[in-house]
C-alpha positions in Angstrom: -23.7 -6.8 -28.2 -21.0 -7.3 -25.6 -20.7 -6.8 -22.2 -17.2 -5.2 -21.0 -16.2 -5.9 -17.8 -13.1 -3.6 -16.4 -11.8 -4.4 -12.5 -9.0 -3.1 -10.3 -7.9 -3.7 -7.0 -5.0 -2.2 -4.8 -5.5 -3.7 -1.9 -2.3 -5.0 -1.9 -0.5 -2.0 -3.4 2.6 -0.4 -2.3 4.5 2.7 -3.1 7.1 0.7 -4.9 4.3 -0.1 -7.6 4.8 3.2 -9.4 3.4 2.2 -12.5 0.3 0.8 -10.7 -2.8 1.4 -13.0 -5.6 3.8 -11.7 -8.6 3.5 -13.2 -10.7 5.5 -11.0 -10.4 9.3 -10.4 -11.4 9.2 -7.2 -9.6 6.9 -4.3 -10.6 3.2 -4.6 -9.2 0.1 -2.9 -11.5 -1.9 -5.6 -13.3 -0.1 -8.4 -15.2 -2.0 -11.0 -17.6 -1.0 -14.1 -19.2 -3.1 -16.2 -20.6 -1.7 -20.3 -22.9 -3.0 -22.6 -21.7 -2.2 -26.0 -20.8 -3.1 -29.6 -16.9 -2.6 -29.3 -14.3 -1.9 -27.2 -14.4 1.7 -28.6 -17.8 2.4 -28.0 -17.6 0.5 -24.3 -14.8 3.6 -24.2 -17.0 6.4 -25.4 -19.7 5.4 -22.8 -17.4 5.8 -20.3 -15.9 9.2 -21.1 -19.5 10.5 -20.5 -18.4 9.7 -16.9 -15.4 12.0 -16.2 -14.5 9.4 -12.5 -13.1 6.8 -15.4 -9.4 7.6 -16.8 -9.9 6.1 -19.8 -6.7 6.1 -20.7 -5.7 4.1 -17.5 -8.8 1.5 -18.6 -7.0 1.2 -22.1 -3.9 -0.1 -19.9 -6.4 -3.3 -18.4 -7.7 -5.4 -20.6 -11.4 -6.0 -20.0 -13.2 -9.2 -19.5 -15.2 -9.3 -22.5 -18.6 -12.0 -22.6 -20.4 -12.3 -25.8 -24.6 -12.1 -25.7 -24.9 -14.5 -28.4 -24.8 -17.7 -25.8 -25.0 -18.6 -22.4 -22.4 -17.6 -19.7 -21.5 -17.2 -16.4 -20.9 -13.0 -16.7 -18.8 -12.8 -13.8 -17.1 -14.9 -9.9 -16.2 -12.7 -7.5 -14.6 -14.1 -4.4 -13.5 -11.8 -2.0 -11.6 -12.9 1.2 -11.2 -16.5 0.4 -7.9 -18.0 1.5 -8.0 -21.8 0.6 
C-alpha cells in the first residue's frame, strides 16, 4: 500500500500562466487530496468516484508518493514562512 499525495497552489498565479494545471473543479487558491492505494492507477480510479477531481489535470502533477512498508515523515507543510 501507498499513500498518494497530489497538491496545487495558485496563489501566485496570473493570467499569463495559461497552461496552469487545475486540479480542482471548483475554485481553489490551494487544493490538496491525499489516497491510499496500491498504484497510481487505482489512487486514480478512487478519485474519479469524486467528480470535483479532473483527473486528467492530476495525471499532469506528479504525486508525492510514501511507501507503508517503513517509517516516514508523510508530509511538511509550511505556509507563510518567508526566511
Amino acid at each position: 500500500m501507498k499513500i498518494f499525495i497530489w497538491r496545487h497552489n495558485k496563489t501566485y498565479s496570473s493570467w499569463s500562466m495559461f497552461d496552469e494545471p487545475n486540479i480542482y473543479k471548483k475554485g481553489y487558491f490551494t487544493a490538496e487530496v491525499i489516497v491510499a492505494a496500491e498504484s497510481f492507477e487505482q489512487a486514480l480510479e478512487l478519485l474519479k468516484t469524486e467528480p470535483v477531481w479532473d483527473i486528467e489535470e492530476l495525471k499532469r502533477i506528479e504525486p508525492e508518493v510514501v511507501s507503508l512498508e517503513r517509517p516516514a515523515i508523510i508530509r511538511r507543510l509550511i505556509d507563510g514562512d518567508r526566511h
